[in-house]
C-alpha positions in Angstrom: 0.0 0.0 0.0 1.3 3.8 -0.5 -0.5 7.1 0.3 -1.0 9.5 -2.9 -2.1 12.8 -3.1 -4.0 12.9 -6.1 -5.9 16.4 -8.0 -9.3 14.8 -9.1 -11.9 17.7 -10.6 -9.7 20.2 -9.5 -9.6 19.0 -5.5 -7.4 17.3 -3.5 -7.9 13.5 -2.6 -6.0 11.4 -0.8 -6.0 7.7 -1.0 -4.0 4.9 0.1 -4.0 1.8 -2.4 -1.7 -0.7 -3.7 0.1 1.2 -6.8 -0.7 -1.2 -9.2 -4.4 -0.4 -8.6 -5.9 1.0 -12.3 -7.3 4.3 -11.8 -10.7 3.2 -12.7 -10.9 1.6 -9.2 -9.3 4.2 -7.0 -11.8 6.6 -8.8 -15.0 3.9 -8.3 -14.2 2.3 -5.4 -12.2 4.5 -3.2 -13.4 7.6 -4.0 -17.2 6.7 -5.5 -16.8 8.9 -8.2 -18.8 6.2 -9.8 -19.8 8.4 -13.2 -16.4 6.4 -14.8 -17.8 3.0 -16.0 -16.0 -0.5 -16.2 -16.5 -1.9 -20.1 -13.8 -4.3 -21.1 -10.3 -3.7 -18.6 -8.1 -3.9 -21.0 -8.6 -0.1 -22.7 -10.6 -1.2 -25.8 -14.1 -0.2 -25.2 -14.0 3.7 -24.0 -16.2 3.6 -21.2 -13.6 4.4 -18.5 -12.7 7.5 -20.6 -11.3 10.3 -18.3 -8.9 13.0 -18.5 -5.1 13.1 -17.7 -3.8 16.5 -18.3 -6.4 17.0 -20.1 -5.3 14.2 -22.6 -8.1 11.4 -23.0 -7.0 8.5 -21.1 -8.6 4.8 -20.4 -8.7 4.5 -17.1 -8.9 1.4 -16.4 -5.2 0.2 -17.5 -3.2 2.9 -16.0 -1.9 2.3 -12.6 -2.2 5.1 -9.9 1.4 5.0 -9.5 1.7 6.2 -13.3 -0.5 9.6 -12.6 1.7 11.8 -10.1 1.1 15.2 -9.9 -0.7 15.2 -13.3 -4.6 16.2 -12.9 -7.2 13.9 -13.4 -10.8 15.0 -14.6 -13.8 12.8 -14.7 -17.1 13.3 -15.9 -18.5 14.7 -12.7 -15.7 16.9 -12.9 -16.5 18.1 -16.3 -19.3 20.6 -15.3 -21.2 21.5 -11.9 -24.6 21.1 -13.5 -24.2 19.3 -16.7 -24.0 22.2 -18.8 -20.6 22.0 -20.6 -21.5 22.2 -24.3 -20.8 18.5 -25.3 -23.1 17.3 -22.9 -25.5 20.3 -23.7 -25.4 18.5 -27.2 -25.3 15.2 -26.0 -29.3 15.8 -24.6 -30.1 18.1 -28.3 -29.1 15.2 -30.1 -30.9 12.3 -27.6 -27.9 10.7 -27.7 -28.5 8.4 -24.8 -30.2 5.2 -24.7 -29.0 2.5 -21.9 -26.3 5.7 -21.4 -23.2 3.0 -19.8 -20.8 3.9 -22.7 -21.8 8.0 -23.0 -19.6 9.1 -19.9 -16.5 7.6 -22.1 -17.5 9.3 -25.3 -18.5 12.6 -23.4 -14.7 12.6 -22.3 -12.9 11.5 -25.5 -15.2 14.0 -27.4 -15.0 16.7 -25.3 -10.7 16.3 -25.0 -10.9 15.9 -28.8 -12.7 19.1 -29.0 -10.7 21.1 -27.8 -7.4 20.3 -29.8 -9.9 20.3 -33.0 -13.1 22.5 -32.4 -13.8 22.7 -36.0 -13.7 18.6 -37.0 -14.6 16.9 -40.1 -16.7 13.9 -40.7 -13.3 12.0 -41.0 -11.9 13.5 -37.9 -14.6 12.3 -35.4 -14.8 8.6 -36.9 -11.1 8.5 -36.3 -11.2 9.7 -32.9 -14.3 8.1 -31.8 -13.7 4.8 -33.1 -12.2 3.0 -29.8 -15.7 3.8 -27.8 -18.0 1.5 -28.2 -21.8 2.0 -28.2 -23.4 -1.4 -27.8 -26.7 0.6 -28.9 -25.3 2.0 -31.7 -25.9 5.5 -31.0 -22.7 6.5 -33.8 -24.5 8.7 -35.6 -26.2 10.4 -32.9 -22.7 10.8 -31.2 -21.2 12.2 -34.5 -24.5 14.8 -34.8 -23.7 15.9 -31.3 -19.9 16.5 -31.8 -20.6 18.4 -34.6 -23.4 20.4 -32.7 -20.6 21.2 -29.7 -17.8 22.2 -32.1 -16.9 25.5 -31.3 -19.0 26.3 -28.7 -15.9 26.3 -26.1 -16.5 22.4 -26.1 
């Protein structure tokens, strides 16, 4: 076990884990910041999506000995009241059905976004492609990307 002081949604936490732990689970279990879903464990679905630096990261295979000082947002972090223009376009578009995959494509859009807030149709399949949507909301996803690009997404 080791103590870590980590910056999660811009406060300070403090957990003690074994350092192999992924970050998935120090976010879920430790801190119940429970928004960051478990798909696959081995960083192939997207649905552990959260933000390292601001960098879109799968959570669930990067040990919290690998994260230092860096800052980690997740999707609770992303907004107070759910108003941060991707997930203002995520509800315009009715993106959602079950919803277990959208807090992964929230994040990867949303860090996408803002290296590229003007993105062709080409861009968003490329980056998107690694989050899976097991009901097939793509094109609803792509509509609402589109629909957040340069709004300060």
């Amino acid at each position: 076990m080791a103590d870590y002081n980590l910056n999660i949604n811009g406060k300070n936490q403090q957990v003690q884990v074994d350092p192999s732990t992924p970050i998935l689970w120090v976010l879920r279990d430790h801190l119940k910041l429970v928004g960051t879903k478990y798909g696959c464990g081995i960083a192939q679905c997207g649905a552990c999506t959260i933000h390292l630096e601001g960098l879109a990261v799968r959570s669930c295979s990067i040990p919290i000995s690998a994260v230092g000082n860096q800052a980690i947002t997740t999707i609770e972090g992303l907004s107070e009241n759910g108003d941060h223009p991707v997930q203002k376009a995520w509800i315009e578009e009715d993106v959602y059905q079950c919803g277990y995959c959208q807090a992964g494509q929230i994040m990867q859009a949303t860090a996408f976004l803002k290296n590229n807030p003007n993105p062709s149709d080409e861009d968003i399949d490329a980056v998107m492609d690694g989050n899976i949507c097991r009901c097939g909301t793509y094109t609803r996803v792509k509509k609402a990307i589109k629909n957040a690009a340069g709004k300060n997404a």
